[in-house]
C-alpha positions as CSV (number, residue, x, y, z in Angstrom):
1,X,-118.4,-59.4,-52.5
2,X,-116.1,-56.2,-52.4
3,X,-113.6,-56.0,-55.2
4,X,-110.2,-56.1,-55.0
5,X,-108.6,-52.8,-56.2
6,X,-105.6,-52.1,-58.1
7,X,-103.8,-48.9,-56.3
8,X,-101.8,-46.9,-59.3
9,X,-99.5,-44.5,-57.0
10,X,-99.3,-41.9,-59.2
11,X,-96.6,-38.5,-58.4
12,X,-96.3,-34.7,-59.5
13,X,-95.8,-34.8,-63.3
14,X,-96.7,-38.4,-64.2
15,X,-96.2,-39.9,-67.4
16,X,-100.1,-39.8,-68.9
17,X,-99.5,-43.0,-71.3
18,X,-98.1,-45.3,-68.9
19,X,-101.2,-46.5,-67.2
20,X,-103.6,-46.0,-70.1
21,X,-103.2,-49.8,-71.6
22,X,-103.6,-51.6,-68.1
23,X,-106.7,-49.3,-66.5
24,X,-108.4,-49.5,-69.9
25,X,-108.0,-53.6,-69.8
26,X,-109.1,-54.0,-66.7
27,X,-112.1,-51.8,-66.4
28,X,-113.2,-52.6,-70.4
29,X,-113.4,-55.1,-72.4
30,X,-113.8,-56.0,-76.3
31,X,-117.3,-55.1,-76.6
32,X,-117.3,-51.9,-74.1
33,X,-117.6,-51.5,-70.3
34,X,-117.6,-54.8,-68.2
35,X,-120.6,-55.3,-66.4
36,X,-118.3,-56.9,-63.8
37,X,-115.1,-56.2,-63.6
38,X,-112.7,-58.3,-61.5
39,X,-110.7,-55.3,-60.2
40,X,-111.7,-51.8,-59.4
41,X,-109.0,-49.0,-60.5
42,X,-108.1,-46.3,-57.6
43,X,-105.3,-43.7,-57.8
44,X,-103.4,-43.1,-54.7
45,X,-101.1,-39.8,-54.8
46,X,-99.1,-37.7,-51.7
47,X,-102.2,-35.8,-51.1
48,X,-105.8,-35.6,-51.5
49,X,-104.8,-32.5,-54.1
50,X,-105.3,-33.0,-57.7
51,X,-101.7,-34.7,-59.2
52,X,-100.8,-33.3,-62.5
53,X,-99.8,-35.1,-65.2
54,X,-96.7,-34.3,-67.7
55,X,-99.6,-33.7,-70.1
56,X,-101.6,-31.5,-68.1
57,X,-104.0,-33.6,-66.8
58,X,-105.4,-33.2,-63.1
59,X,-106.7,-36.2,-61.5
60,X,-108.0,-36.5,-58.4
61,X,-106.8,-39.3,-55.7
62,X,-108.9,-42.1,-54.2
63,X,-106.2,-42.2,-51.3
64,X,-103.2,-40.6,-49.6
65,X,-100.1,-43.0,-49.4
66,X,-100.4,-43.3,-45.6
67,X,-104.2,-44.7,-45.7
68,X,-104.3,-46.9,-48.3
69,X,-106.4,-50.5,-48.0
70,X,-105.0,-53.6,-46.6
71,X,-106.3,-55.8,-49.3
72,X,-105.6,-55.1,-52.5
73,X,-104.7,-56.6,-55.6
74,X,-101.6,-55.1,-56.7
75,X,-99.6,-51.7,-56.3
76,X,-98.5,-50.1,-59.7
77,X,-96.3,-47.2,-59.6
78,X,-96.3,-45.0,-62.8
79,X,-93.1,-43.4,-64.3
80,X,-92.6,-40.0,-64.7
81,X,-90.2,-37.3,-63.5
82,X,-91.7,-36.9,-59.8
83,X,-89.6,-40.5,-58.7
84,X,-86.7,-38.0,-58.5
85,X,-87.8,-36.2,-55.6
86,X,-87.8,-36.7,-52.0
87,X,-91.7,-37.1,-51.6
88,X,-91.1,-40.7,-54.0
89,X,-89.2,-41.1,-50.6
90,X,-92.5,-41.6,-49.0
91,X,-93.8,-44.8,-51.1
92,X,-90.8,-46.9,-50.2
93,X,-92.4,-48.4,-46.9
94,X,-96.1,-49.3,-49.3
95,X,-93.6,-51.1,-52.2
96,X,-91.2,-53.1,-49.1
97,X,-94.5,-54.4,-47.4
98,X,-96.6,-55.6,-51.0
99,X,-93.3,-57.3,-51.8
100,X,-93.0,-59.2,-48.3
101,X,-97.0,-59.6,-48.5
102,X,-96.0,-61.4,-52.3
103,X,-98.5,-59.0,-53.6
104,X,-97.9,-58.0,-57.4
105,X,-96.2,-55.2,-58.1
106,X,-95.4,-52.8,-61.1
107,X,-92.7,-50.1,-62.3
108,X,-92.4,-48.7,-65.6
109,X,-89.8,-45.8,-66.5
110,X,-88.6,-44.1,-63.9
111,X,-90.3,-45.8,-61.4
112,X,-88.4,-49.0,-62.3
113,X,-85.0,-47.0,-61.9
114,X,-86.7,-45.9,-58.2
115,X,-87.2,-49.5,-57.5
116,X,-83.4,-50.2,-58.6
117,X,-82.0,-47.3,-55.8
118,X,-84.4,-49.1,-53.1
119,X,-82.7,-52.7,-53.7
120,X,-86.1,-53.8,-55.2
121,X,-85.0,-55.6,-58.2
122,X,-81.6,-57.1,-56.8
123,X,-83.3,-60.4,-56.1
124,X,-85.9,-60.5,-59.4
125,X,-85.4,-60.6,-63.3
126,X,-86.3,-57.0,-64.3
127,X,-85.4,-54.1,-67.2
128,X,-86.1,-50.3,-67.0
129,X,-84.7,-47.7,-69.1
130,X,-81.7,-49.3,-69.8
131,X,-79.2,-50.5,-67.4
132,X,-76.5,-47.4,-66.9
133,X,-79.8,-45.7,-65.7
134,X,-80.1,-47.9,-63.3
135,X,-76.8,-47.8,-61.9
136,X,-76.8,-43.9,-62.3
137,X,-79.6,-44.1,-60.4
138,X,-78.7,-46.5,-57.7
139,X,-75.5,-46.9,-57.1
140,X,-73.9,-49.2,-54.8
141,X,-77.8,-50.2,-53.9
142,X,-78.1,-52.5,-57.2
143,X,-76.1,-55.6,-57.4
144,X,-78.1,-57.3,-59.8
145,X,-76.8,-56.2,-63.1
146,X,-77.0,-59.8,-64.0
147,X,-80.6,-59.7,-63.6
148,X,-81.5,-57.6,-66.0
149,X,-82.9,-57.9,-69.2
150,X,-82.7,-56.5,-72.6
151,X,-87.0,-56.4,-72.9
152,X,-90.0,-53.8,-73.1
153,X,-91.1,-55.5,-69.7
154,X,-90.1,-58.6,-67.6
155,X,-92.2,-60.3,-65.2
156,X,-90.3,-62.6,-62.1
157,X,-91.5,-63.3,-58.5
158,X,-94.6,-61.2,-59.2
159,X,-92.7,-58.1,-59.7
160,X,-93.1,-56.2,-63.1
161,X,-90.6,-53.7,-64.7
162,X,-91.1,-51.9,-68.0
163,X,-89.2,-49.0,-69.3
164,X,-90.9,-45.9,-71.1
165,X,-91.6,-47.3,-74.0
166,X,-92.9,-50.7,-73.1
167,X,-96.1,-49.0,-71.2
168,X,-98.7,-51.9,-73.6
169,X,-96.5,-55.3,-72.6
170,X,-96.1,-53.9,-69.2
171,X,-100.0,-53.8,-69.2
172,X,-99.8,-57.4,-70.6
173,X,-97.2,-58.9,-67.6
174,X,-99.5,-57.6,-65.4
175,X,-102.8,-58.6,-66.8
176,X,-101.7,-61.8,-66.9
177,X,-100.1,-62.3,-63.4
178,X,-103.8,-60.6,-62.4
179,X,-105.9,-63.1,-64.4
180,X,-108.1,-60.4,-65.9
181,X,-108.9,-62.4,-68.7
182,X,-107.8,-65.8,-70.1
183,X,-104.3,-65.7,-71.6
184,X,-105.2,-65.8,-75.4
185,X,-107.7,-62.5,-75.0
186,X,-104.8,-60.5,-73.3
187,X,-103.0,-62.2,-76.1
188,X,-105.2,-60.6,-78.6
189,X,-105.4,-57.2,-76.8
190,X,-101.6,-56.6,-76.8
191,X,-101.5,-57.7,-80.4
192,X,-104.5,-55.6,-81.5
193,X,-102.8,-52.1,-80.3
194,X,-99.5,-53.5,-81.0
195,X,-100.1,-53.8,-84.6
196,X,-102.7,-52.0,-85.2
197,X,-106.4,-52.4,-87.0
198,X,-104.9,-51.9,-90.4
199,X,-102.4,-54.0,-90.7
200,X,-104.5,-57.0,-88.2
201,X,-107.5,-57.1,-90.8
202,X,-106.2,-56.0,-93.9
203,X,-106.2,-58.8,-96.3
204,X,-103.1,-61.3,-96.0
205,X,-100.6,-62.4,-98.4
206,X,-101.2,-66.1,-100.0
207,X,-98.0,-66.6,-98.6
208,X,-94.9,-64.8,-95.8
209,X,-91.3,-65.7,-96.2
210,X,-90.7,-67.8,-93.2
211,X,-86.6,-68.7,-93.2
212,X,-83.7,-69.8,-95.0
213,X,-81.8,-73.4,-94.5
214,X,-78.4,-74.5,-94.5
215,X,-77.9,-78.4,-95.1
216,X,-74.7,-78.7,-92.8
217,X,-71.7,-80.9,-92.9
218,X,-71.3,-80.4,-89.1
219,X,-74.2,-78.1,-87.1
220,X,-71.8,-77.3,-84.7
221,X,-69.3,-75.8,-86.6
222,X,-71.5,-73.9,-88.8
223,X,-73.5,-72.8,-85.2
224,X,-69.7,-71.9,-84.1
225,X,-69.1,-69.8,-87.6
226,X,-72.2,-67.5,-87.2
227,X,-72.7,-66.7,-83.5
228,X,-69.0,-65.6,-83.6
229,X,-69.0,-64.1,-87.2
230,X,-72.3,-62.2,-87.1
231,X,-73.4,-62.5,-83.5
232,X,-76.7,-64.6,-84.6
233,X,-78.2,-66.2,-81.3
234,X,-79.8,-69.9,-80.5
235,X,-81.3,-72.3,-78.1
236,X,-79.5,-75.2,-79.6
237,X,-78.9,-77.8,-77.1
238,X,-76.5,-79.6,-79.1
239,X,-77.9,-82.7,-79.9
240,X,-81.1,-82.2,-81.6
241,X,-80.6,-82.6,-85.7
242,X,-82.4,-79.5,-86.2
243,X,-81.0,-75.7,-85.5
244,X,-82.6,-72.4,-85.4
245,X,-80.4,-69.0,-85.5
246,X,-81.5,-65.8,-85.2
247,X,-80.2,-62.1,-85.8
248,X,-83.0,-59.6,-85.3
249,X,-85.6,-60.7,-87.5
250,X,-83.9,-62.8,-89.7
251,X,-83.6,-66.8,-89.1
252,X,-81.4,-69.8,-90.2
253,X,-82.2,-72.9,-89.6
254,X,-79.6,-75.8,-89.9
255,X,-80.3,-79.4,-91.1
256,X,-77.8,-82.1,-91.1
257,X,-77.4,-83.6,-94.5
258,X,-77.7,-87.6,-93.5
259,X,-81.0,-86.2,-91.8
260,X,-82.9,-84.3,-94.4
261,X,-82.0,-86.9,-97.0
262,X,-83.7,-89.5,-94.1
263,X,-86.3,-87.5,-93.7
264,X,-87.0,-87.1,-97.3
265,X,-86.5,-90.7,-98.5
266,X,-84.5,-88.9,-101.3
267,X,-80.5,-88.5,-102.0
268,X,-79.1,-85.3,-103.0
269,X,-75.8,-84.0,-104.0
270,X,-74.0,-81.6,-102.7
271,X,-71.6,-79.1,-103.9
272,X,-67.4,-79.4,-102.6
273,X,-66.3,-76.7,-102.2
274,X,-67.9,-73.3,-102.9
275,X,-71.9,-73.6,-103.4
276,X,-72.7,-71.2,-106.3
277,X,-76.5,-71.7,-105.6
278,X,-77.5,-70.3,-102.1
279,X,-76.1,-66.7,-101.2
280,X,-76.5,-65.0,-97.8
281,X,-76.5,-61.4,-97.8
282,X,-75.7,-59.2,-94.7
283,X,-75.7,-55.3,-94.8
284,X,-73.7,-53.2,-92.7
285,X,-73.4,-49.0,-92.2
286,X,-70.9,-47.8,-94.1
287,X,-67.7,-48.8,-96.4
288,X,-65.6,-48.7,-93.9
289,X,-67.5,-51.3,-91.9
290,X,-67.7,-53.7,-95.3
291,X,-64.2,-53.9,-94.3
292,X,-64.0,-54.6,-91.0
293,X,-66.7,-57.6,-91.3
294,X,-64.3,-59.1,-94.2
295,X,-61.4,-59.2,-91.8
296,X,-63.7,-60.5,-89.2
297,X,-65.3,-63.0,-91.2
298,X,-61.9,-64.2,-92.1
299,X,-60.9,-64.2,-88.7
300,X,-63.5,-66.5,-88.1
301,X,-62.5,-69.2,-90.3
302,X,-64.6,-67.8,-93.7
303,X,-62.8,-68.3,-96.8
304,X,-62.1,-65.2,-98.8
305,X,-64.4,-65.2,-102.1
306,X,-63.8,-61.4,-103.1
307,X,-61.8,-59.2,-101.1
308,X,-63.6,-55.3,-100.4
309,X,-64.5,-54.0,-103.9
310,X,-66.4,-50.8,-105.0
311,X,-68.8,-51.6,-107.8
312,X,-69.5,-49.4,-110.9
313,X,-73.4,-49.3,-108.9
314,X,-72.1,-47.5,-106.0
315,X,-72.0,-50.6,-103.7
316,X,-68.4,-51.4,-101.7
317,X,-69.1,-55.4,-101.5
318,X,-67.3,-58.4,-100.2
319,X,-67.9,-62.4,-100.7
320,X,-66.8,-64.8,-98.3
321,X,-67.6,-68.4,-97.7
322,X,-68.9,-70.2,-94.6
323,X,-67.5,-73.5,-93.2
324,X,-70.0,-75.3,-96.0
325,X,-68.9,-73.2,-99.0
326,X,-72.0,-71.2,-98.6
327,X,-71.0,-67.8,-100.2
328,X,-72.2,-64.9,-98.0
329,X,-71.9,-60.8,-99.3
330,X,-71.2,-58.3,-96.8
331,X,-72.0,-55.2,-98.9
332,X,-73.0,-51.0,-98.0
333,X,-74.6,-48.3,-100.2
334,X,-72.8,-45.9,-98.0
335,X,-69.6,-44.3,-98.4
């Protein structure tokens, strides 16, 4: 049975590291070469010329854009600076067909921006190299600025978009949608070059930090308090007991005290007023901003604790409290 190919469209100064992740995957696996690959990697370029890449590397094309095979897995178009000029013209009628043929399709970099001026995106869930490049880029032709998302790549409707930096989950999005191996092993191949052999099999701790909880009064105020206060995000659907917040890395979680007491088989007593046992700490740039958070906070219904102080240490520091009497510190090292 022929193999079904995956056609990497590749232009004049191509970006080298882009397609490295998602050809490797497909034509290799754990243990070295697969003896039978599902999919067959072919390069299709404006000619049958050698295409250089931004690195310097000549590679020769399988096919022209004008004679490319009928059946084929999916069409992946690789960033780089040639999607600025008029030959990227010539792919638009190969992209418009695999999208009304519902064959998968990827753009990373500038090839996602290229996809943006062509309309491509406007009905999909998508990213790129961040969203004024798109509308630089397009114009009037992209009306789905609502569709985009904040991510290294984002698969919808079996159309993948990455931006420049996101070239090893692009390769996941699409290894998955392809089926090239089962979901945990392109699992573990994203992790693997994600975060690298040293720190994957270097010996782990006894124990990682996981979170921080807040026994709560009311969840909803205190969920009110720190989305608005500190911009923390959640999924809370506003009835279940438990409540997980998130700013970058960092988590709350929120447990209703009637619950955890419940749930424990235990009574506890809690603190009126300020709590001088639990202390959240939040840094921000620079002393001026120490400020600005304190009149925020305020603004947000915190209770002032210590108004913007410079310490002997070199630290400008605030206190305030939460809805709960939790004290919080909003504190910089840099004048």
């Amino acid at each position: 049975m022929t193999k079904k190919e995956i056609l990497y469209i590749l232009l004049d100064q191509y970006a080298d590291h882009e397609m490295a992740f998602l050809s490797q995957a497909i034509n290799a696996g754990e243990m070295g070469p697969r003896q039978n690959p599902l999919y067959i990697n072919k390069v299709v370029a404006p000619s049958m010329e050698p295409v250089c890449s931004i690195g310097g590397f000549r590679t020769l094309p399988d096919y022209i854009l004008d004679s490319i095979p009928q059946d084929y897995a999916a069409l992946v178009l690789i960033g780089g600076y040639g999607w600025m000029s008029p030959e990227a013209d010539k792919v638009m009628p190969l992209v418009k067909t695999a999208i009304e043929q519902g064959k998968i399709v990827g753009a990373i970099c500038n090839a996602a921006s290229w996809m943006a001026k062509h309309g491509f995106v406007n009905h999909v869930k998508h990213t790129g190299n961040g969203i004024d490049q798109l509308k630089m880029w397009a114009g009037a032709a992209y009306t789905n600025d609502t569709g985009y998302q904040n991510e290294q790549a984002v698969s919808d409707g079996r159309i993948v978009t990455a931006n420049g930096s996101g070239q090893l989950e692009f390769a996941r999005e699409l290894l998955l949608l392809l089926e090239n191996d089962t979901p945990e092993m392109i699992e573990r191949y994203y992790q693997f070059n994600k975060q690298g052999f040293v720190k994957l099999f270097s010996p782990q701790p006894r124990f990682r930090f996981n979170t921080v909880g807040l026994f709560t009064r009311d969840n909803r105020a205190i969920v009110d308090f720190y989305t608005r206060c500190f911009g923390f995000t959640t999924e809370w659907d506003g009835i279940q007991p438990n409540v997980e917040m998130y700013l970058g890395e960092m988590r709350i979680i929120l447990y209703p005290r009637p619950d955890i007491q419940e749930m424990l088989s235990q009574r506890f007593e809690y603190h009126e007023g300020l709590n001088g046992t639990v202390e959240l700490a939040f840094d921000v740039p620079t002393f001026a901003d120490v400020d600005k958070e304190y009149q925020h906070a305020l603004s947000c219904g915190a209770r002032s604790v210590l108004p913007p102080t410079t310490e002997p240490w070199g630290q400008r520091t605030c206190f305030v409290a939460d809805p709960d009497g939790n004290l919080i510190e909003i504190g910089s090292f840099n004048a």
